[in-house]
C-alpha positions as CSV (number, residue, x, y, z in Angstrom):
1,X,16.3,-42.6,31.3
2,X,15.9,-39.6,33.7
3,X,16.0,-35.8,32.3
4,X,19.6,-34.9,33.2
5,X,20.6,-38.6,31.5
6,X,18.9,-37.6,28.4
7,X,20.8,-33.9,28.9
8,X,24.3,-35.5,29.3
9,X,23.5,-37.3,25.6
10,X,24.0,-33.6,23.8
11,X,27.8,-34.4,23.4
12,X,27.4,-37.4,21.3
13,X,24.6,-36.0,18.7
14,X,25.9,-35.8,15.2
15,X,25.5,-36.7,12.0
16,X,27.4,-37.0,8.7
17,X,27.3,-34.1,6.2
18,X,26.8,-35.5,2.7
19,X,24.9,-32.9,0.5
20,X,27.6,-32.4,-1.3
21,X,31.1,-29.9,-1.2
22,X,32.3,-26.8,-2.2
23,X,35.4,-26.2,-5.0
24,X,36.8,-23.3,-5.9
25,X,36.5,-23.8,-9.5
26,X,33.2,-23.5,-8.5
27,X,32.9,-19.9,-7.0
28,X,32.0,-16.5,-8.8
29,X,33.8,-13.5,-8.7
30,X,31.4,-11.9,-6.7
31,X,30.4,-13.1,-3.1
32,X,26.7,-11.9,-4.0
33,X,26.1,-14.2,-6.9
34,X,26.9,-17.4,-5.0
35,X,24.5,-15.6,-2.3
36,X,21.8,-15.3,-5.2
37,X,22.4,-18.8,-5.7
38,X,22.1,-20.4,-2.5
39,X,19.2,-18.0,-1.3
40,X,17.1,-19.4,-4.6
41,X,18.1,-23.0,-3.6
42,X,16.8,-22.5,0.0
43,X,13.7,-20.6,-1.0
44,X,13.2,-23.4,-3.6
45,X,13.8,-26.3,-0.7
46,X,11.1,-24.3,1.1
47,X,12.7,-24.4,4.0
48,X,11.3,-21.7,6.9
49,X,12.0,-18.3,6.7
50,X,14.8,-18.3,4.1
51,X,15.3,-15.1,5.0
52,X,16.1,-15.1,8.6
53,X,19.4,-13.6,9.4
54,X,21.1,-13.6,13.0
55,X,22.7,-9.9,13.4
56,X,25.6,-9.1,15.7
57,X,26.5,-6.1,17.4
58,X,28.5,-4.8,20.7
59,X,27.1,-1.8,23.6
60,X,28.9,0.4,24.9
61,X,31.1,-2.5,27.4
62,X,32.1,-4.6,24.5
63,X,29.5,-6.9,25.3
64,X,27.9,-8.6,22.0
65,X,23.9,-9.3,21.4
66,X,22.5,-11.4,18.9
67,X,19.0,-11.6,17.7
68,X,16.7,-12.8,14.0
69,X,15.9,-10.2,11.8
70,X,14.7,-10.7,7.9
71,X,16.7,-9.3,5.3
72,X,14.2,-7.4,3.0
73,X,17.0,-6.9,0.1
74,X,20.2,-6.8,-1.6
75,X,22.4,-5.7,-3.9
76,X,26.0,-4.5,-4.6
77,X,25.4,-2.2,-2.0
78,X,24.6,-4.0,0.4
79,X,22.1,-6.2,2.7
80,X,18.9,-4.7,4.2
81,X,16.8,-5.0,7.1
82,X,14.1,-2.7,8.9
83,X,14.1,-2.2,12.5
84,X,12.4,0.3,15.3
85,X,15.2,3.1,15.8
86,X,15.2,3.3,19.3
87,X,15.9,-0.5,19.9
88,X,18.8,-1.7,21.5
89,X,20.3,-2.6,18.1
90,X,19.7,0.3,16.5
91,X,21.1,2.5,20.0
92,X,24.3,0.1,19.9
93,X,24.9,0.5,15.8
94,X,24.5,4.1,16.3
95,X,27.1,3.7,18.9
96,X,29.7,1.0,16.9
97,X,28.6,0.6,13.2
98,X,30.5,-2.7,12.5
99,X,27.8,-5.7,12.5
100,X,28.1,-9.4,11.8
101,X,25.1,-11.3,10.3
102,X,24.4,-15.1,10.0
103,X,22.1,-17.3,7.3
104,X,21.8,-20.7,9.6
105,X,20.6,-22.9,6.4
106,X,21.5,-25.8,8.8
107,X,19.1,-27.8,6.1
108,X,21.2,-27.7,3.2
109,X,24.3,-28.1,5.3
110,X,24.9,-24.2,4.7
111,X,25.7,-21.2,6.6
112,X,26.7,-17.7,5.4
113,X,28.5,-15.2,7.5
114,X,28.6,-11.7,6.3
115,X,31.1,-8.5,7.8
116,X,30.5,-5.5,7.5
117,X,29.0,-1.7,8.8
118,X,25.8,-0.6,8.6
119,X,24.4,3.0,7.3
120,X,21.0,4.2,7.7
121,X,18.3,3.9,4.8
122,X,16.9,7.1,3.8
123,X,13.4,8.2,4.6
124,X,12.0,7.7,0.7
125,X,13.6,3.9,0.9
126,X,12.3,3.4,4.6
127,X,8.4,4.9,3.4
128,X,9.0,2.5,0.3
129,X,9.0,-0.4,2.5
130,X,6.7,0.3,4.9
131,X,4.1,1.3,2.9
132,X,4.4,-1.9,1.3
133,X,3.6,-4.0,4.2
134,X,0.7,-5.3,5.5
135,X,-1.6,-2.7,7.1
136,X,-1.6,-4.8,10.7
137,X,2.2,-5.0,10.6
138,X,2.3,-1.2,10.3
139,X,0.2,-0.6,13.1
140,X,2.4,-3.1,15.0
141,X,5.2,-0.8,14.3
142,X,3.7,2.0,15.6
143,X,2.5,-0.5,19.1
144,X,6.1,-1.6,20.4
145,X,8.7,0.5,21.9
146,X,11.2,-2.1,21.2
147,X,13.5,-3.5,24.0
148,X,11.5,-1.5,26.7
149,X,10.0,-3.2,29.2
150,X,6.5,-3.9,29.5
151,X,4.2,-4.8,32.3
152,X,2.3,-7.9,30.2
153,X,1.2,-8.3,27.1
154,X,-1.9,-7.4,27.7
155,X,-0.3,-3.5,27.2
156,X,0.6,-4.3,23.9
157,X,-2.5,-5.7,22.7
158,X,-4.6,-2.7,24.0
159,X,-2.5,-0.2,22.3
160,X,-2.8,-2.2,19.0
161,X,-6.4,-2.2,19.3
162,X,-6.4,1.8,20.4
163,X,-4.0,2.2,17.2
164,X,-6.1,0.1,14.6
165,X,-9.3,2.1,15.7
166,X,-6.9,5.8,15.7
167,X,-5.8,4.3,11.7
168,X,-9.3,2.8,10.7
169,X,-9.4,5.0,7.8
170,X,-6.2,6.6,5.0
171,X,-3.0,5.2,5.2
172,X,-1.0,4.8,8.5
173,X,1.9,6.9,8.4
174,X,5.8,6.2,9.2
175,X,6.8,6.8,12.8
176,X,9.6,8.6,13.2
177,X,11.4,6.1,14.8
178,X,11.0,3.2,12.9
179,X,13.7,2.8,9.5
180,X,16.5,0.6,8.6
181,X,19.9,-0.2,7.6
182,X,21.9,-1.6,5.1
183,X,25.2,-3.4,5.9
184,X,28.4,-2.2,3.4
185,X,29.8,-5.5,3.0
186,X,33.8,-5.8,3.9
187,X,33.6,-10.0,3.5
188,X,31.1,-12.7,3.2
189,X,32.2,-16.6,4.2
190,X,30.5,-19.4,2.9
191,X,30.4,-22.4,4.4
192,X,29.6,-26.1,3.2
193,X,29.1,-29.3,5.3
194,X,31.5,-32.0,3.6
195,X,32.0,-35.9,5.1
196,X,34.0,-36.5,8.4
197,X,33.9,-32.8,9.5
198,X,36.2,-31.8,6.1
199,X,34.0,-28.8,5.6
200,X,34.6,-26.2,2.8
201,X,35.0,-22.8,3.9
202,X,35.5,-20.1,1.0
203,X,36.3,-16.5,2.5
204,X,35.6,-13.6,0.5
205,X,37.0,-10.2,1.4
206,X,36.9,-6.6,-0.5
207,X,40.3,-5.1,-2.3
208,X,39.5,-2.3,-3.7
209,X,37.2,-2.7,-6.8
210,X,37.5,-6.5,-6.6
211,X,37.4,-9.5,-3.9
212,X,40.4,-11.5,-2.8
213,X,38.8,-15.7,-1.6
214,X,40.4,-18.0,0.2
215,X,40.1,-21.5,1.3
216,X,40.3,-21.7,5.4
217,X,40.3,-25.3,6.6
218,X,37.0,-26.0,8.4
């Protein structure tokens, strides 16, 4: 079988979802605690970078971009992730705040969609974080001018080098243009793979103190 034969084959792959469902007896009051629940179940599964979120947002043109980032907490406030500042994510949340995020646990037949806008961390939590991580990852912060463009890689690995040598001794400090964000969450959907493409879809949205959920069909 040639190349393009084996290409033309994409439209009939699939597969049966059988894990198990999703009732709404089932569900908390509170999107995050059926987050807490799954995120332990995937960790525990050890599947690869847990995690791994895709993140969402629109320039200037309406046009939307998508790319992995790790979230690095949560709470009731919110979902957090770190990013360089002057990246094309951070120039186009500065521009539109409202993001979308993804959790692809295609493994456990799972996938969590979160809505929401984003506000900047402040500098105590960002220096928090980055102080915590590892020493090589902080100079890599300080290496990449995210989203530019670079001749080869070669530039990237020289300035790491230059960096480590500038850093050899104390602590690295926070560049100014490195931080984060944490996305206000206006409605979380969870969705679970169920037998004969009958998947269970649970939508959560805010109302005022509280969260209205309903059922969408799959």
């Amino acid at each position: 079988m040639s190349d393009n034969q084996s290409l033309q084959h994409i439209a009939h792959l699939r597969r049966e979802y059988t894990r198990g469902g999703l009732r709404r007896h089932d569900l908390p009051a509170q999107p995050l605690a059926l987050f807490e629940n799954w995120l332990r179940q995937t960790c525990e599964a050890q599947l690869p970078d847990p995690t791994a979120m895709c993140v969402a947002t629109v320039d200037a043109h309406g046009q939307p971009f998508q790319r992995i980032v790790l979230l690095k907490h949560y709470d009731e406030q919110g979902l957090v992730f770190y990013t360089n500042l002057g990246s094309r994510k951070a120039a186009q949340l500065e521009n539109n705040p409202r993001i979308s995020a993804l959790f692809p646990w295609h493994f456990l037949e799972r996938q969590v969609m979160v809505l929401g806008e984003v506000e900047k961390l402040s500098t105590l939590e960002v220096i928090k974080y980055f102080h915590s991580r590892p020493r090589d990852s902080q100079i890599g912060a300080w290496v990449s001018q995210q989203s530019s463009r670079i001749s080869a890689r070669g530039v990237l690995e020289s300035k790491f080098m230059e960096l480590k040598q500038k850093f050899r001794q104390g602590e690295v400090p926070l560049p100014s243009f490195w931080g984060g964000f944490r996305i206000k969450i206006s409605a979380m959907e969870f969705w679970q793979g169920g037998e004969h493409r009958l998947h269970d879809r649970f939508l959560y949205q805010r109302s005022g103190d509280g969260w209205t959920i309903d059922r969408l069909a799959p």
